[in-house]
PQR file of N, CA, C, O and H, with PARSE charges and radii, in Angstrom:
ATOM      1  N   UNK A   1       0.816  -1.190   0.000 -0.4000 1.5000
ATOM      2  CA  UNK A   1       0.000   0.000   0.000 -0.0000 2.0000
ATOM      3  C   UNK A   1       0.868   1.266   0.000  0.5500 1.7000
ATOM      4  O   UNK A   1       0.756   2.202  -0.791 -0.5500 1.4000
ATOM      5  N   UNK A   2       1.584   1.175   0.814 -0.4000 1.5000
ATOM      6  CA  UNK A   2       2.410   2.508   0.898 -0.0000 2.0000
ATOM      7  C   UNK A   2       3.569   2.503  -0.697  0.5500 1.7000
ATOM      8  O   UNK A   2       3.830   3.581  -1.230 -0.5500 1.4000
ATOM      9  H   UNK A   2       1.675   0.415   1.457  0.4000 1.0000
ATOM     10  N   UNK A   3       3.960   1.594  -1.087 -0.4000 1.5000
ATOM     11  CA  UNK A   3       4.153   1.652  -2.303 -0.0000 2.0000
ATOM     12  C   UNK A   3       3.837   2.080  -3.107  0.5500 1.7000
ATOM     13  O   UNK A   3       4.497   2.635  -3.986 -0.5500 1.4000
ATOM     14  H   UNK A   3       3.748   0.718  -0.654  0.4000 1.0000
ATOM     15  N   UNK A   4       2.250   1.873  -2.980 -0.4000 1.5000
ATOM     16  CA  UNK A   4       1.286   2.385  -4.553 -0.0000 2.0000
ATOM     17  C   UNK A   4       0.999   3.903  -4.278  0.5500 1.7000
ATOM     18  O   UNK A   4       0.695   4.726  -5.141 -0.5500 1.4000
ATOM     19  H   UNK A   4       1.714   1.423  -2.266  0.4000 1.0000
ATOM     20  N   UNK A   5       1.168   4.180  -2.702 -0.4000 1.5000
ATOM     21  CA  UNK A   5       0.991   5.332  -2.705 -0.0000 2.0000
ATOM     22  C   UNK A   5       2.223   6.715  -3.099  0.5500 1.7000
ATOM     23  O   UNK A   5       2.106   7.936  -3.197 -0.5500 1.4000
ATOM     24  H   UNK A   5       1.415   3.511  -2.001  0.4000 1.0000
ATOM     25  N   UNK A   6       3.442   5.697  -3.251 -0.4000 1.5000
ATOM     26  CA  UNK A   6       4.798   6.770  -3.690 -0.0000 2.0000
ATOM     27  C   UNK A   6       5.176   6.452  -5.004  0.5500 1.7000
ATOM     28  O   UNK A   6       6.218   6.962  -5.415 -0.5500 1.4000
ATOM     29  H   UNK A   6       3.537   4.705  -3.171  0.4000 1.0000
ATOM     30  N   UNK A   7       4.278   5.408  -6.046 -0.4000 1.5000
ATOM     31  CA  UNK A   7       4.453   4.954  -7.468 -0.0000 2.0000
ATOM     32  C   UNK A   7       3.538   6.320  -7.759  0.5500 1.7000
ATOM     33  O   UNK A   7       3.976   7.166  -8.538 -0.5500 1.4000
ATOM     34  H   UNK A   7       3.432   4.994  -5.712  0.4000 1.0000
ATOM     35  N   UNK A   8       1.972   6.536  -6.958 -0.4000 1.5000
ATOM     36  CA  UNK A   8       1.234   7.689  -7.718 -0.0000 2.0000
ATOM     37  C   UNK A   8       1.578   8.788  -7.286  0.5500 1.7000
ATOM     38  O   UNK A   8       1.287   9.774  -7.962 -0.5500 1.4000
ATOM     39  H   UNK A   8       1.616   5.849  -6.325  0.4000 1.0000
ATOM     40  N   UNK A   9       2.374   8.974  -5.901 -0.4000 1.5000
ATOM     41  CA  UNK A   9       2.862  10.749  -5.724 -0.0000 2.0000
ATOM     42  C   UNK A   9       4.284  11.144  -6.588  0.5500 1.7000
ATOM     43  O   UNK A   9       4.808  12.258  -6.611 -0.5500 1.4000
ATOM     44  H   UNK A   9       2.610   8.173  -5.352  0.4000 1.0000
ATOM     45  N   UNK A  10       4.687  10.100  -7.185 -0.4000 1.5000
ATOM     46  CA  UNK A  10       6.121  10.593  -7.615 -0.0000 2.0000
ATOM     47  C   UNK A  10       6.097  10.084  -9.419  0.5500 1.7000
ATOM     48  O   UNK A  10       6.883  10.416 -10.306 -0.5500 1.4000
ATOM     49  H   UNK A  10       4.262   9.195  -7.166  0.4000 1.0000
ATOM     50  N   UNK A  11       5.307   9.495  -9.466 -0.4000 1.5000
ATOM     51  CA  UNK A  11       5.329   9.293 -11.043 -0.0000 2.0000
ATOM     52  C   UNK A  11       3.796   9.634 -11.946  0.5500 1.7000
ATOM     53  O   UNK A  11       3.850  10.059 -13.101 -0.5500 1.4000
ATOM     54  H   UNK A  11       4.668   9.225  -8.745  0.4000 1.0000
ATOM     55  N   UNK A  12       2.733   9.431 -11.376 -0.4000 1.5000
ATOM     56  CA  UNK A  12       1.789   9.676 -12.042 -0.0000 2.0000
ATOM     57  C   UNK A  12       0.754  11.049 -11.397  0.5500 1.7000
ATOM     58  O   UNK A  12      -0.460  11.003 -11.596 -0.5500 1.4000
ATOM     59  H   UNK A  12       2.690   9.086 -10.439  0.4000 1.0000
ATOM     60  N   UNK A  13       1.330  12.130 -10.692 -0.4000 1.5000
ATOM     61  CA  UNK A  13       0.790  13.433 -10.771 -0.0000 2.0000
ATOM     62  C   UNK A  13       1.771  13.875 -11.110  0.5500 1.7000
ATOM     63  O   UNK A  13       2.918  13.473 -11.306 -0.5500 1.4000
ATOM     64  H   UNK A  13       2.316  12.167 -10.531  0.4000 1.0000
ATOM     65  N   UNK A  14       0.981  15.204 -11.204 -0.4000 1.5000
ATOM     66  CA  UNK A  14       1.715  16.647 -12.202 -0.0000 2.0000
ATOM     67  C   UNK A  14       2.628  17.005 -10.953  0.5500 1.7000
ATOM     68  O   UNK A  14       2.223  16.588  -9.868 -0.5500 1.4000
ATOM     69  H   UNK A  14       0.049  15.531 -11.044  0.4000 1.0000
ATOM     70  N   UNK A  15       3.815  17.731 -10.978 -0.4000 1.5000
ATOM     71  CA  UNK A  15       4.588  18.203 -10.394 -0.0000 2.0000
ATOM     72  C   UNK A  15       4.816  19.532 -10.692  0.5500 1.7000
ATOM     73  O   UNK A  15       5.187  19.816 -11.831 -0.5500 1.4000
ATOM     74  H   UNK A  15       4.143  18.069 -11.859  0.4000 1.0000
ATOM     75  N   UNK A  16       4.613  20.639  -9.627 -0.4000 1.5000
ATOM     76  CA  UNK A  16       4.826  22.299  -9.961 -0.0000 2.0000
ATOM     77  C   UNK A  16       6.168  22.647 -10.920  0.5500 1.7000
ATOM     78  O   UNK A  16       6.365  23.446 -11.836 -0.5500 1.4000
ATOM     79  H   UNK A  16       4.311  20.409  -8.702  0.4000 1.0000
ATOM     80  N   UNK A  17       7.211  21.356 -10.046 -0.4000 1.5000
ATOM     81  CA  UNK A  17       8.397  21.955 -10.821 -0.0000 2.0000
ATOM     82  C   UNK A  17       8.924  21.302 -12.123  0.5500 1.7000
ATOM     83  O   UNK A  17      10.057  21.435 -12.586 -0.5500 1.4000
ATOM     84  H   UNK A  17       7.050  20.707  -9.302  0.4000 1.0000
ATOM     85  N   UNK A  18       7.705  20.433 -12.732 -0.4000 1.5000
ATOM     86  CA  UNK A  18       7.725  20.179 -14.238 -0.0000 2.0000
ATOM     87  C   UNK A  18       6.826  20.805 -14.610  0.5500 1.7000
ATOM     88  O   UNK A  18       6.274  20.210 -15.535 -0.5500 1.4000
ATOM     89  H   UNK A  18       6.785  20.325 -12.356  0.4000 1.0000
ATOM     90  N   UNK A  19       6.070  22.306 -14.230 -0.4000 1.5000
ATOM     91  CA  UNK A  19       5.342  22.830 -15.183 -0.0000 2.0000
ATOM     92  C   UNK A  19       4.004  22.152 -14.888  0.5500 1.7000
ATOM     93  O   UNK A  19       3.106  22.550 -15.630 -0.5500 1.4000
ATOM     94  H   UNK A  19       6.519  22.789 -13.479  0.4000 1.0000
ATOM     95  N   UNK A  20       3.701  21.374 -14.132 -0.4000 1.5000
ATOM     96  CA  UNK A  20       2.749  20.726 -13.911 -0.0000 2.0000
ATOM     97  C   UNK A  20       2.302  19.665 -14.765  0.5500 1.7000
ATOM     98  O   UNK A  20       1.111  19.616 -15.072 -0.5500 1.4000
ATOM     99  H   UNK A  20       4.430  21.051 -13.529  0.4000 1.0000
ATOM    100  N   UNK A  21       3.087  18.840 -15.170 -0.4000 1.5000
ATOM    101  CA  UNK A  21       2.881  18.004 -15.659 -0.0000 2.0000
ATOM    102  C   UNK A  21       3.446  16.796 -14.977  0.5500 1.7000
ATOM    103  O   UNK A  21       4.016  16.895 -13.891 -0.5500 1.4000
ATOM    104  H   UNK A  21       4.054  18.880 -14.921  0.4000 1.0000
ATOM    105  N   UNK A  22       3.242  15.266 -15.821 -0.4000 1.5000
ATOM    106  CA  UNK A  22       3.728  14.079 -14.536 -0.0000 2.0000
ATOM    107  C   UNK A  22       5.286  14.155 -14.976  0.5500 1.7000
ATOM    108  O   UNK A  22       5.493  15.087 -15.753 -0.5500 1.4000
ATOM    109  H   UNK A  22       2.780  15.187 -16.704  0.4000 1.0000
ATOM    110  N   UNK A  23       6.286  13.477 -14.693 -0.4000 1.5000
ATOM    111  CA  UNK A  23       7.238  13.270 -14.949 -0.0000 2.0000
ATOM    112  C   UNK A  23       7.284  12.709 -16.946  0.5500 1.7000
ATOM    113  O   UNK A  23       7.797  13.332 -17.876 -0.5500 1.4000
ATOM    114  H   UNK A  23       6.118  12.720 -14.062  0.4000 1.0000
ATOM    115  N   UNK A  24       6.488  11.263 -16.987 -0.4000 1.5000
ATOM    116  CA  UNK A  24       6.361  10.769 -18.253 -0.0000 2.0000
ATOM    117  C   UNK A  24       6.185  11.936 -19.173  0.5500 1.7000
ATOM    118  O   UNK A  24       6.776  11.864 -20.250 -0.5500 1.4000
ATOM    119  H   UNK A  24       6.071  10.757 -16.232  0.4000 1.0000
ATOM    120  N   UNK A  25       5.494  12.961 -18.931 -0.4000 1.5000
ATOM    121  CA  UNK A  25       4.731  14.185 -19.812 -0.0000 2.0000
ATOM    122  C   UNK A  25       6.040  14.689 -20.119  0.5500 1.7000
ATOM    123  O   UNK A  25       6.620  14.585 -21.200 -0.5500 1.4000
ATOM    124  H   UNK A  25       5.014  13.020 -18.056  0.4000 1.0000
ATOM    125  N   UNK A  26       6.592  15.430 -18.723 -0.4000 1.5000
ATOM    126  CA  UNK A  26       7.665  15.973 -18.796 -0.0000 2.0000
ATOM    127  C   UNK A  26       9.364  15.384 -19.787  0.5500 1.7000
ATOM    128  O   UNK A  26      10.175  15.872 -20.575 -0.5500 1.4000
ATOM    129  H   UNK A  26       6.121  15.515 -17.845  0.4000 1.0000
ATOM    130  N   UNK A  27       9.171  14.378 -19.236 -0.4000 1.5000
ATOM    131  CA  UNK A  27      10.362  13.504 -20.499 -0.0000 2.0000
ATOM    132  C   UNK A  27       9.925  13.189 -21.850  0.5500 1.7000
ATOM    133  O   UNK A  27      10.906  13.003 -22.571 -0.5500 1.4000
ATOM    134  H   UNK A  27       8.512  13.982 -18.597  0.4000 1.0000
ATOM    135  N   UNK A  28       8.820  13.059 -22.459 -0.4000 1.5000
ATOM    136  CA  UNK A  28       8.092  12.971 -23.388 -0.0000 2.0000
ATOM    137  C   UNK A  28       8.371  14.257 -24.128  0.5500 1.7000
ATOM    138  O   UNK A  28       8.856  14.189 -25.258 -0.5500 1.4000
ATOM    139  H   UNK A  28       8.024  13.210 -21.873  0.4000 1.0000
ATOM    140  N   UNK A  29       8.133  15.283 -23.641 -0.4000 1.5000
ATOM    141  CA  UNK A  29       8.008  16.646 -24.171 -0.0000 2.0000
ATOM    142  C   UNK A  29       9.715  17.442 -23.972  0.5500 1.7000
ATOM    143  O   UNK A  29       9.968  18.627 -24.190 -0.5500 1.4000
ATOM    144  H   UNK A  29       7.739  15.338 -22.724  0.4000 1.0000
ATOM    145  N   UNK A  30      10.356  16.741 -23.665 -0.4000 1.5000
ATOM    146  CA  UNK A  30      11.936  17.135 -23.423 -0.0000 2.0000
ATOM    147  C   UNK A  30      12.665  16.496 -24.817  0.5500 1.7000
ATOM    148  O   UNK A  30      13.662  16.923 -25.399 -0.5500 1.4000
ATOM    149  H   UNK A  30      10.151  15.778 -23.487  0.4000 1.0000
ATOM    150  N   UNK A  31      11.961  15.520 -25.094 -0.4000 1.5000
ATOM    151  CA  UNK A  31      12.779  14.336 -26.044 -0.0000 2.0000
ATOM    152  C   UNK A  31      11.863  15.130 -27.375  0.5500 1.7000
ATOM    153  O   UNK A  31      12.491  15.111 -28.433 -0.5500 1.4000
ATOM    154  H   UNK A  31      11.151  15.173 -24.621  0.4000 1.0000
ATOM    155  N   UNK A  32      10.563  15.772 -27.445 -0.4000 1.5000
ATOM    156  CA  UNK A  32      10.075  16.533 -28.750 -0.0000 2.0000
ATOM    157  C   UNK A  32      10.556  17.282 -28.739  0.5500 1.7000
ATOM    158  O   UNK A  32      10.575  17.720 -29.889 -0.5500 1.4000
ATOM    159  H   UNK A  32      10.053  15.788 -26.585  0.4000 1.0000
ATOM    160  N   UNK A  33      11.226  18.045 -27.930 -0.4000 1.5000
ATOM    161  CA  UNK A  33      11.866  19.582 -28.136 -0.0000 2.0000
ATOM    162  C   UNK A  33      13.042  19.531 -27.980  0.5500 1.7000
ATOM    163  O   UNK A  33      13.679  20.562 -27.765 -0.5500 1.4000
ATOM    164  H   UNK A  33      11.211  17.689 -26.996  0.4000 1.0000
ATOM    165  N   UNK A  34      13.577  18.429 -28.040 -0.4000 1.5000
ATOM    166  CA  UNK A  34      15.423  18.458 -28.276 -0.0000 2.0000
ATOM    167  C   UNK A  34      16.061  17.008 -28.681  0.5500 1.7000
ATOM    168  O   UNK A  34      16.752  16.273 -27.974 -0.5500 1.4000
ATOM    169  H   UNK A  34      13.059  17.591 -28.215  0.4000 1.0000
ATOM    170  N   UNK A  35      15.635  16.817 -30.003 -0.4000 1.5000
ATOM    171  CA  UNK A  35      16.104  15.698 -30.911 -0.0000 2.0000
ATOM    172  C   UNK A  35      17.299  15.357 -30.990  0.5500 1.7000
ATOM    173  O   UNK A  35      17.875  14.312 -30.689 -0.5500 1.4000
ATOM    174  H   UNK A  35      15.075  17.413 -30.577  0.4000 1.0000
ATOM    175  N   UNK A  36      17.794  16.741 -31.607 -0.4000 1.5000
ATOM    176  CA  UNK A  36      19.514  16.530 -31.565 -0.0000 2.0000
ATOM    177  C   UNK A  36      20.183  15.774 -29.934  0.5500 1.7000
ATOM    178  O   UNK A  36      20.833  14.736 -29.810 -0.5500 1.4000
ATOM    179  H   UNK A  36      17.326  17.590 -31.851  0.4000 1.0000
ATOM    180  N   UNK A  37      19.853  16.477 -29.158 -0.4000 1.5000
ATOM    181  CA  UNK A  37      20.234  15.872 -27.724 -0.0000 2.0000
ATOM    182  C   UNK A  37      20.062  14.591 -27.698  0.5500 1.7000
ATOM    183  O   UNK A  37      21.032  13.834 -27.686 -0.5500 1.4000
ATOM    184  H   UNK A  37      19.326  17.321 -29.259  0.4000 1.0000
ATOM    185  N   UNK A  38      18.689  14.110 -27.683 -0.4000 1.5000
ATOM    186  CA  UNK A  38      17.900  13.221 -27.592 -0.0000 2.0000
ATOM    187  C   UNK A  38      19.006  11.839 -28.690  0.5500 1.7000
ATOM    188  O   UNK A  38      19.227  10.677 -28.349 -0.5500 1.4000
ATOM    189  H   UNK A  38      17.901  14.725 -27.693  0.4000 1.0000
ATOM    190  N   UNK A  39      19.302  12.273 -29.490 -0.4000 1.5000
ATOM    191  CA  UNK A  39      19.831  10.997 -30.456 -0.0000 2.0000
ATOM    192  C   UNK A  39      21.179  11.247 -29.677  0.5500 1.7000
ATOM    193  O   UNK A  39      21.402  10.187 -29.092 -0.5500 1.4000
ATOM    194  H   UNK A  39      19.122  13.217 -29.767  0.4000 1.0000
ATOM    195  N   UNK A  40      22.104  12.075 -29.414 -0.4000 1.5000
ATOM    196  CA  UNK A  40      23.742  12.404 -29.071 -0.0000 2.0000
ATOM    197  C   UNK A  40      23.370  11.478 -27.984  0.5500 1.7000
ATOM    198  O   UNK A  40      24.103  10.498 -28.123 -0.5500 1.4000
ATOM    199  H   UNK A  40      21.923  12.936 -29.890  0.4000 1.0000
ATOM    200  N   UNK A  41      22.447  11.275 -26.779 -0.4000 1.5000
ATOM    201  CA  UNK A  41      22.561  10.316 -25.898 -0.0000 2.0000
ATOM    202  C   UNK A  41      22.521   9.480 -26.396  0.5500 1.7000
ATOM    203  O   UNK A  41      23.508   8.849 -26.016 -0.5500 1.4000
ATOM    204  H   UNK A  41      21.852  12.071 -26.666  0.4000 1.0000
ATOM    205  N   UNK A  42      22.026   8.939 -27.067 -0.4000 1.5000
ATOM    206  CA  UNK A  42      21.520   7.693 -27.261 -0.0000 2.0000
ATOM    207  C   UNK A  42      22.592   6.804 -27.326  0.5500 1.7000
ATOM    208  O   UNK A  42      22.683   5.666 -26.864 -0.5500 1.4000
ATOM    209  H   UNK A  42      21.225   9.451 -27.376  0.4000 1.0000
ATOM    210  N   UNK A  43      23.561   7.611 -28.096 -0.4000 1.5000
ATOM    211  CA  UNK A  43      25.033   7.095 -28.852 -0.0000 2.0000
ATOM    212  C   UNK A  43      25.886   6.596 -27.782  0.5500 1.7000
ATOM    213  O   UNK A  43      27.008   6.160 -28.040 -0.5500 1.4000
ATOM    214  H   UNK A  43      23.487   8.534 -28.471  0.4000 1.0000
TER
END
C-alpha cells in the first residue's frame, strides 16, 4: 500500500516543478523539443 501510494505521488501526478505536468509528460516533451540531444545520448 504505501508503495502504490509513492508509485502515484512521484510518477503519475503533475509536479509544480515540471510545469505541472507528470514526470512521463515531462520527459516525453523534453525528447520533442530536443532531438539533436535526444539521439547524441543515445550514442
Amino acid at each position: 500500500m504505501a508503495e502504490d501510494y509513492r508509485q502515484q505521488y512521484n510518477k503519475h501526478r503533475p509536479h509544480s516543478s515540471l510545469g505541472y505536468l507528470t514526470p512521463d509528460e515531462f520527459t516525453l516533451d523534453w525528447h520533442n523539443n530536443n532531438p539533436g540531444l535526444t539521439q547524441a545520448l543515445a550514442h
